[in-house]
C-alpha positions in Angstrom: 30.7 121.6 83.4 30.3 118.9 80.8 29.1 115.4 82.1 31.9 114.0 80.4 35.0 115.7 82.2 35.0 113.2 85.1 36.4 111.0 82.4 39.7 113.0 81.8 41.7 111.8 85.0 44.1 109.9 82.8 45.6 113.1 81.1 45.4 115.0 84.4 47.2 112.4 86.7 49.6 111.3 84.1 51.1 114.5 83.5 54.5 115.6 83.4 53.5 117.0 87.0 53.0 113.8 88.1 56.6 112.5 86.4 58.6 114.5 87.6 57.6 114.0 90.7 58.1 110.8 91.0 61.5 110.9 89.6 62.7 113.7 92.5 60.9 111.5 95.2 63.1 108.2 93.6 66.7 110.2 93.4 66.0 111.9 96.7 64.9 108.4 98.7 68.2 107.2 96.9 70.2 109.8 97.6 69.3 110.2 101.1 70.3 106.2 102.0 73.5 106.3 99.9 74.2 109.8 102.0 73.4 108.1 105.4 75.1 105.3 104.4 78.1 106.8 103.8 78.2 109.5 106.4 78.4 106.2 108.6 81.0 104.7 107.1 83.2 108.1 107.7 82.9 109.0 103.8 81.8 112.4 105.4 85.6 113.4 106.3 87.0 113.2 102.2 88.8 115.7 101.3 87.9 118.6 98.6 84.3 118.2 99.6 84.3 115.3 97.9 80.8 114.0 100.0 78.4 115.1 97.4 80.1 113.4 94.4 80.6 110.5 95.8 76.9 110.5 96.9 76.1 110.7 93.2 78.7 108.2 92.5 76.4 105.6 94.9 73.5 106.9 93.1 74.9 106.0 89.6 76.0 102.4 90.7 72.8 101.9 92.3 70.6 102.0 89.3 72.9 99.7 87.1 76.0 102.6 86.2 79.2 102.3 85.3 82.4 104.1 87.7 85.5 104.1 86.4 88.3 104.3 88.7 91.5 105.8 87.2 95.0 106.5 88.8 97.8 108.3 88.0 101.4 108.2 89.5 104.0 109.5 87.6 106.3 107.5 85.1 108.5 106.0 88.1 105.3 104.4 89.4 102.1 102.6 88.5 98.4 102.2 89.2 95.6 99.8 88.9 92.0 100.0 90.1 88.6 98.3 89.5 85.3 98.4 91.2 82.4 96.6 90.4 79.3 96.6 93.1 75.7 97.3 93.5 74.9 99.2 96.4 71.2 97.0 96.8 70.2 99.0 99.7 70.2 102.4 97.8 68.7 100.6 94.9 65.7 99.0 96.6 64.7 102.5 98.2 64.7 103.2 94.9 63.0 101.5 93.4 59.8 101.1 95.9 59.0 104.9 95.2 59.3 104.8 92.1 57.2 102.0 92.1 54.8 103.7 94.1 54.6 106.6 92.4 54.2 104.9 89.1 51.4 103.2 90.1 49.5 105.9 91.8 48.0 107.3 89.7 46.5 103.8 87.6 44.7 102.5 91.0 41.2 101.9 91.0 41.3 101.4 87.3 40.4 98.0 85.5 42.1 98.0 82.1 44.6 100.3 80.2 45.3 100.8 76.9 49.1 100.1 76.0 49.6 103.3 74.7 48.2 105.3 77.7 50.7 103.0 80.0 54.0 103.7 77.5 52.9 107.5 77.8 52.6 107.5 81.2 56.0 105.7 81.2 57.3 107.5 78.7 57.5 111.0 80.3 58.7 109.4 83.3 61.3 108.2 81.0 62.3 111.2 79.9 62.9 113.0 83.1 64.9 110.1 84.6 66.8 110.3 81.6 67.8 113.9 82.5 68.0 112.9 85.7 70.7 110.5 84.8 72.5 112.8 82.8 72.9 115.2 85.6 74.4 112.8 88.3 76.3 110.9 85.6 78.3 114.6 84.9 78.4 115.3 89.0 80.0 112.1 89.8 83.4 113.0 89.3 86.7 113.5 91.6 90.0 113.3 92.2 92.3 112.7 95.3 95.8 113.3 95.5 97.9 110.5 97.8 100.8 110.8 100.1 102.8 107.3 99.4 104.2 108.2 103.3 100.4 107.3 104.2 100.4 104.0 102.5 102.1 102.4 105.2 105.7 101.7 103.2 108.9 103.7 104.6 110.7 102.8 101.7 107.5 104.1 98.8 107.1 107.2 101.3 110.7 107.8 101.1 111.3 107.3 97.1 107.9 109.4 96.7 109.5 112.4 98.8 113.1 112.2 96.4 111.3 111.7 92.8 108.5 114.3 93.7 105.9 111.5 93.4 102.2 111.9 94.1 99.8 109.6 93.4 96.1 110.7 92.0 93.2 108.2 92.4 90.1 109.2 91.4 86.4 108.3 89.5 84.4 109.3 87.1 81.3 107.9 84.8 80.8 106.6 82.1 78.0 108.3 80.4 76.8 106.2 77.8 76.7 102.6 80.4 75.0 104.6 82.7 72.7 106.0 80.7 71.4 102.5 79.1 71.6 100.6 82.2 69.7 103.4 84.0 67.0 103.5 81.7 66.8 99.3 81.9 66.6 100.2 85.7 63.8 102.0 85.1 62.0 99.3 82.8 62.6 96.5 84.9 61.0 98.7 87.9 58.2 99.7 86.2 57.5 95.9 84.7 57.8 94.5 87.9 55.6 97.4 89.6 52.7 96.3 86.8 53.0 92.8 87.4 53.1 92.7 91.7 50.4 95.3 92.4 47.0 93.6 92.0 45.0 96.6 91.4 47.1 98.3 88.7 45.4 97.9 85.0 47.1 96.0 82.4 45.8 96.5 78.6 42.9 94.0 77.8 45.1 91.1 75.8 47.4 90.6 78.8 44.5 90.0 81.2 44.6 86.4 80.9 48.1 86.6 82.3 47.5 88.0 86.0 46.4 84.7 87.2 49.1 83.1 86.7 52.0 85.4 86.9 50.9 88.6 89.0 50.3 85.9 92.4 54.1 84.9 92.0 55.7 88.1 91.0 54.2 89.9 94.3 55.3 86.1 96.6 58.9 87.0 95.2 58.7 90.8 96.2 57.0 89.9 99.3 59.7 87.1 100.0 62.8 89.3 99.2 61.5 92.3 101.2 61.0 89.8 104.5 64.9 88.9 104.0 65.3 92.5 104.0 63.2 93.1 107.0 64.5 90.4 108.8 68.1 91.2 108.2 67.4 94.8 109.2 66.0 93.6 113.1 69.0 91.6 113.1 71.4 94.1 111.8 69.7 97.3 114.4 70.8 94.0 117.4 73.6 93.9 116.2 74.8 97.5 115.8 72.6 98.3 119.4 74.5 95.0 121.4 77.8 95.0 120.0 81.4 97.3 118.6 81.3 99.5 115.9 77.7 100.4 115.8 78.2 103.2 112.8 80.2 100.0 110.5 76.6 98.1 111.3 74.8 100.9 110.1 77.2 101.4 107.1 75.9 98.0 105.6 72.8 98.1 106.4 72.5 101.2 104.3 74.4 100.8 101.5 74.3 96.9 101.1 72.0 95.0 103.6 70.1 93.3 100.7 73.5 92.2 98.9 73.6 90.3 102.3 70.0 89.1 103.2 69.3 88.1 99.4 72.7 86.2 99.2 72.4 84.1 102.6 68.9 83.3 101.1 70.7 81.5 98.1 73.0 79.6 100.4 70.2 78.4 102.4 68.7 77.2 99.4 72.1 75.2 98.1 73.8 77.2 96.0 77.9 78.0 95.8 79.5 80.9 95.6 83.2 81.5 94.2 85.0 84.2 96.0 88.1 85.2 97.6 89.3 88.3 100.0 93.5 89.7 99.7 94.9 92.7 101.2 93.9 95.4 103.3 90.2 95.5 102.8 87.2 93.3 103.4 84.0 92.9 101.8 81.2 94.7 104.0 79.9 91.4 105.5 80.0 89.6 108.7 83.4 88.7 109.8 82.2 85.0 109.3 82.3 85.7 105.5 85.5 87.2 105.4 87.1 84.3 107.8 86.0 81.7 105.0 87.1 83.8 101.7 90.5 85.0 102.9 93.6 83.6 102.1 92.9 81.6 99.6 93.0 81.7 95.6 89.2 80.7 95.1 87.4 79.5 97.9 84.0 78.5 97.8 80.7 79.9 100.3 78.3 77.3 100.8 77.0 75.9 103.7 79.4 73.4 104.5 82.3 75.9 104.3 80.7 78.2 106.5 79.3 75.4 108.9 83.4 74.6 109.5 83.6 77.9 110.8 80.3 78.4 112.6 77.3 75.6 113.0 74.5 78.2 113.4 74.2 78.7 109.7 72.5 75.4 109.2 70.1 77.8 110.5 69.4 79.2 107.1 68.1 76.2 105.6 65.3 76.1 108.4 64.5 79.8 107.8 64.3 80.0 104.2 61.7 76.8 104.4 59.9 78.9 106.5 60.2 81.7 104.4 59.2 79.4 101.2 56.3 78.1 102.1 54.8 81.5 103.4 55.2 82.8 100.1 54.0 79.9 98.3 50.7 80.0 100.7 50.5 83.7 99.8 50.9 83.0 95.8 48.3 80.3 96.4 45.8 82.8 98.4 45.9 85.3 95.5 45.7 83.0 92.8 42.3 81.2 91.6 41.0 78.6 93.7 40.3 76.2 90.1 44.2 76.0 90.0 45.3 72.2 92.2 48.3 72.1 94.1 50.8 70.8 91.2 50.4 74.1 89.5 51.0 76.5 92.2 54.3 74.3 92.7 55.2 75.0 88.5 54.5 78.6 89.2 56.5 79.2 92.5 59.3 77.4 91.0 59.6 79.3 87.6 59.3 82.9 89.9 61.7 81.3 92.4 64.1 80.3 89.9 63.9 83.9 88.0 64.6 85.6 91.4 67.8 83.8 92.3 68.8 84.6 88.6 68.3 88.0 89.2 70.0 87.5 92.4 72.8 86.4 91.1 73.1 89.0 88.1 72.5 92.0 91.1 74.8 90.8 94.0 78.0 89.7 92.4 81.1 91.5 93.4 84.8 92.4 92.0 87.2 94.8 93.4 91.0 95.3 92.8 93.8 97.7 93.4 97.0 98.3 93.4 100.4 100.6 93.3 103.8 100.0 92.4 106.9 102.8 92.7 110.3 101.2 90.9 108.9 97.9 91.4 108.7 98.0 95.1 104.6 97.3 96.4 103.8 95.8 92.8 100.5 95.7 91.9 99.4 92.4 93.6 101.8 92.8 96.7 101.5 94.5 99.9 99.9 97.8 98.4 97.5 95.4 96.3 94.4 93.9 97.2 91.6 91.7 95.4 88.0 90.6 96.2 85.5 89.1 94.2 82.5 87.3 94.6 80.6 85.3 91.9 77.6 82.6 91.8 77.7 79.3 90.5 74.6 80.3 88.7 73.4 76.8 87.0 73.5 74.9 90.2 71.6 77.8 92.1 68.8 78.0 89.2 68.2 74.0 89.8 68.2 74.2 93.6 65.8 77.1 93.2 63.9 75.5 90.4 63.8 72.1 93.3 62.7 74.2 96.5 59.7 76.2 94.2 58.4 72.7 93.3 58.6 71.3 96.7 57.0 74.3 98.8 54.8 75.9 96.0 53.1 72.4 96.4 53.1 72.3 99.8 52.2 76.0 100.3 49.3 75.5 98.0 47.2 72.6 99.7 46.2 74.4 103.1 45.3 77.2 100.5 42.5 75.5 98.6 40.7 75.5 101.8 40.4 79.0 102.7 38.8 81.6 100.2 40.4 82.7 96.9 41.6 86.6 96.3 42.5 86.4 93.0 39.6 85.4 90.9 39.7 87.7 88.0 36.6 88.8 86.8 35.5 88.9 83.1 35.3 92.1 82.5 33.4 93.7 79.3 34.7 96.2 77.1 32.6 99.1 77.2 
């Protein structure tokens, strides 16, 4: 064997072995969560074994895809439907294997070339692309309605003499899914090369990891400790109190939605949001109580603190939070850089993070069903909820807190030894 065939691990491990792998262990990590998730919010009992497809259908919106809803109820009657949501939970399982199979294969390498790195992401790419394609075409169904079951004598009665029956139902669309899927993916693998420390980035952008690869992995580090803690509180929850399988339901499908957004309140920021008809957004009772009834209300911590005191509590954990990260940025970053710099850095990462927050956990939601004008579309058989950031004001209290415990997080720092001193490396 030639001395030289040590050398060839790159082609070996970044084959299209290796890809696909990865890819399966993402959609099946995915797909497992969104199955759970909805086998415990009793998604199980659909009819037309309509389980699978709406597994899919979590899968899709999960990684940035588009569902339509559609309905169809005759010419005496009309329908109206809309769903926008991100199922964070699904995603975030997602993403971390991805992540983790991405980078396996680069570890305990010092430097990449940028084309070996788009290869390797490349045929990744390409499966996940087919990958896409498949669940965008599988995530399809339609259910038939019984107007009886709605709950109106009078709709269940008109239905029964005009022969009316309602169809609801989803479907994809291809071509959103497809180019937010694949942005998915970049983001994912961007973010995956700029947290893990001993991943290789081509030669030109090593200059860069001192300053930005310590804050990326604070950020991931801080959002997956609101995830963790929100989890131990959620498992009390469902263990101590009713409707354990509800619990279970959010934490699955949308505990980060959750976690990530009471991390924003904590910090300042306003939502806009507001909860009508028969439904309820998968949060905490307190959430609903302050959103419903109204035609815009607005979730921030005084509004909630009307309702309950205890959530003054958030502005105490996410100091504590804060400053861990910012003492963790500081540990991996060079011990040359002062205090007043590790404050700049942790407030530009903060600030990016409760952008993205507030891109990621936005909600809408609407329906509605009229027959001859009785139940119109924003009555009785209607319902609305939406909930949107104030983004400006939560970028500037982000931008404030970063400066404040990035600064503070940094000084007990410069006393204990460095981890991320990058070494100058030569090209061979």
């Amino acid at each position: 064997m030639s001395a030289h065939a040590p050398s060839r691990p790159a082609v070996a491990a970044h084959g299209w072995v290796q890809a696909l792998v990865t890819v399966l262990a993402g959609l099946v990590a995915m797909g497992v969560v969104a199955a759970l998730g909805l086998w415990a919010a009793g998604a199980a009992d659909l009819p037309d074994n309509a389980f699978p497809r709406v597994v899919a259908a979590t899968v899709v919106t999960a990684v940035g895809g588009t569902i339509e809803l559609s309905g169809n109820a005759g010419g005496l009657a009309e329908s109206d439907a809309a769903l926008t949501v991100i199922p964070l939970s699904v995603t975030l399982a997602g993403a971390l294997v991805v992540a983790a199979g991405f980078l396996r294969p680069l570890r305990h390498r010092a430097v990449a070339g940028a084309g070996e790195l788009a290869g390797w992401a490349a045929r990744i790419a390409v499966l996940w692309l087919v990958a896409l394609l498949a669940l965008s075409f599988s995530a399809r169904q339609t259910f038939s309605l019984s107007l009886g079951d709605l709950g109106e004598d009078a709709l269940g009665d008109l239905g029964d003499l005009f022969g009316i029956s309602p169809e609801v139902g989803f479907t994809t669309d291809v071509p959103a899914t497809v180019f937010f899927g694949l942005l998915w993916l970049a983001g994912v693998l961007v973010l995956a090369l700029l947290v893990s420390r001993g991943a290789p980035l081509p030669g030109r952008l090593l200059r860069f990891q001192e300053s930005v690869r310590p804050a990326a992995y604070a950020m991931v580090a801080l959002l997956l400790a609101c995830v963790v803690l929100g989890a131990v509180i959620g498992l009390v929850v469902a263990a101590t109190r009713e409707h354990p399988a509800e619990t279970l339901a959010v934490i699955l499908l949308g505990l980060p939605n959750l976690v990530w957004l009471a991390l924003t309140i904590g910090l300042g920021a306003t939502w806009d949001g507001r909860v009508d008809g028969t439904f309820g957004l998968p949060m905490p009772h307190l959430l609903d109580e302050v959103l419903r009834g109204r035609d815009v209300a607005e979730l921030d911590l005084g509004s909630l603190a009307e309702h309950d005191g205890r959530v003054w509590w958030l502005v105490a954990v996410d100091a504590v939070l804060l400053l861990a990260a910012a003492f963790v940025m500081a540990r991996r970053s060079p011990a040359r850089m002062r205090a007043w710099q590790h404050g700049v850095h942790m407030a530009v990462a903060l600030a990016l993070t409760v952008l993205m927050i507030c891109l990621l956990a936005r909600t809408s939601a609407h329906y509605g069903l009229s027959v001859l004008g009785i139940g119109d579309l924003g009555g009785d058989l209607g319902g609305e909820l939406f909930l949107r950031p104030q983004v400006w004001s939560a970028v500037g209290f982000a931008l404030l807190w970063g400066l404040v415990t990035g600064f503070l997080g940094g000084l007990p720092a410069r006393r204990l030894r460095h981890r991320g001193e990058v070494a100058v490396r030569a090209r061979g």
